[in-house]
N, C-alpha and C positions, 0 to 999 in steps of 0.2 A: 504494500500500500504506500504509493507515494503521495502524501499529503502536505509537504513543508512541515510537517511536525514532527518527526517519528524520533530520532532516534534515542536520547538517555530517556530511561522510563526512572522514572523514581515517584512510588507510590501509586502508583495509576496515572500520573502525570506524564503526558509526553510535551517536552520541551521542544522550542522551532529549533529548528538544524539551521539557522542563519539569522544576520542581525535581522531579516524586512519581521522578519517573522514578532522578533520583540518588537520593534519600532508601529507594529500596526496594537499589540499588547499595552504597549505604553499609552498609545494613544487613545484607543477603546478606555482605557481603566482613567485617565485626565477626563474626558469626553462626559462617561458614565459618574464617578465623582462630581464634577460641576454641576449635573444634571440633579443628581440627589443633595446639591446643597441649594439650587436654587429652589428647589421646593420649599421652603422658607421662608424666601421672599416672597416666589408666587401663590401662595397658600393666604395671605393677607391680601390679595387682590382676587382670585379664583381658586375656588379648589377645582371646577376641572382641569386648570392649566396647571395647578398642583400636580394632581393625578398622573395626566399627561408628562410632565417629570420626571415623574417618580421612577412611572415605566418604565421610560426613554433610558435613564441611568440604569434603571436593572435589566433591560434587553442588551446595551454594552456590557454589562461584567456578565451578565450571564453568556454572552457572546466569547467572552473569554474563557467562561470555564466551557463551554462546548471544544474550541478551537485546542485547547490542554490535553482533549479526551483523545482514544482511540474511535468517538464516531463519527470527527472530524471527515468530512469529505471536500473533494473541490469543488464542486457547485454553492459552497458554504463560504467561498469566495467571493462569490459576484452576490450573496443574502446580505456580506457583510458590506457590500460596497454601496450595495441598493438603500442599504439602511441609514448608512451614512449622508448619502445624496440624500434621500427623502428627510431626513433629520436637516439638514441645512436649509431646504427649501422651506419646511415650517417654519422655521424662523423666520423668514419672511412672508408667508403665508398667513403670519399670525400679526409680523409689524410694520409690513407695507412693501413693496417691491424697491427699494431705495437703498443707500447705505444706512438711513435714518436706524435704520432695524436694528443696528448695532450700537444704538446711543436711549439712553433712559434717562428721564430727566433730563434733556439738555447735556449731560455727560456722554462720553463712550463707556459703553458696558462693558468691561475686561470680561467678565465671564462670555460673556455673549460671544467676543473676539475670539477667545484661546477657544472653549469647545468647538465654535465654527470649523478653523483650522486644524484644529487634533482630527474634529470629522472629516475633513476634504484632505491630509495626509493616510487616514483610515481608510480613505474610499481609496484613494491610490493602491497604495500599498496592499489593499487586497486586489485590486485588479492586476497587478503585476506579480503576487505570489500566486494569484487563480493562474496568468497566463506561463509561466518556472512551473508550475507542478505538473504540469502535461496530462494527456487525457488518460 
């Protein structure tokens, strides 16, 4: 099974056989983090954009621990890239088609900024570890 994850197993954990492999891990777990901190803020304006959060942050680590496992496949590449895009695009589906999207209050929103990017390095990085793992 070639899947960019295989080879040290330690505990049921299979580690990526290369850096793309942590660098889309790092970015999922930045990405999923922010997400479950901004529920916090947006829980005093909406709980369903609470909600929506919440999820968003736990479909990223949960994405991680899938990607860890042996049922890791490659078509689990382009779920993670798909996820990523569609996560960016609500960002502005929710605060306007503009850069505004990235500013609250008259400020820029660092969170907004850094997970944007973790997402759009995430979306890469699994489209180029789907297209290395071969069919």
């Amino acid at each position: 099974m070639s899947n960019t994850t295989a080879t040290a197993q330690s505990g049921g954990i299979q580690w990526p056989d290369n850096a793309l492999g942590y660098v889309a891990i790092i970015t999922a777990i930045v990405t999923g983090v922010l997400h479950l901190l901004a529920v916090t803020r947006a829980i005093q304006f909406s709980q369903t954009l609470a909600l929506l959060f919440a999820l968003n942050g736990l479909g990223f680590l949960g994405g991680i621990g899938i990607y860890l496992t042996r049922y890791w496949r490659r078509p689990l590449f382009l779920v993670a890239a798909a996820y990523s895009i569609v996560t960016i695009l609500a960002l502005f589906a929710f605060q306007g088609w503009s850069i505004e999207a990235f500013y609250m209050g008259g400020s820029l929103n660092p969170i907004a900024v850094i997970s944007k990017v973790a997402e759009a390095v995430l979306a890469v990085s699994a489209l180029v570890l789907y297209s290395r793992s071969g069919a």
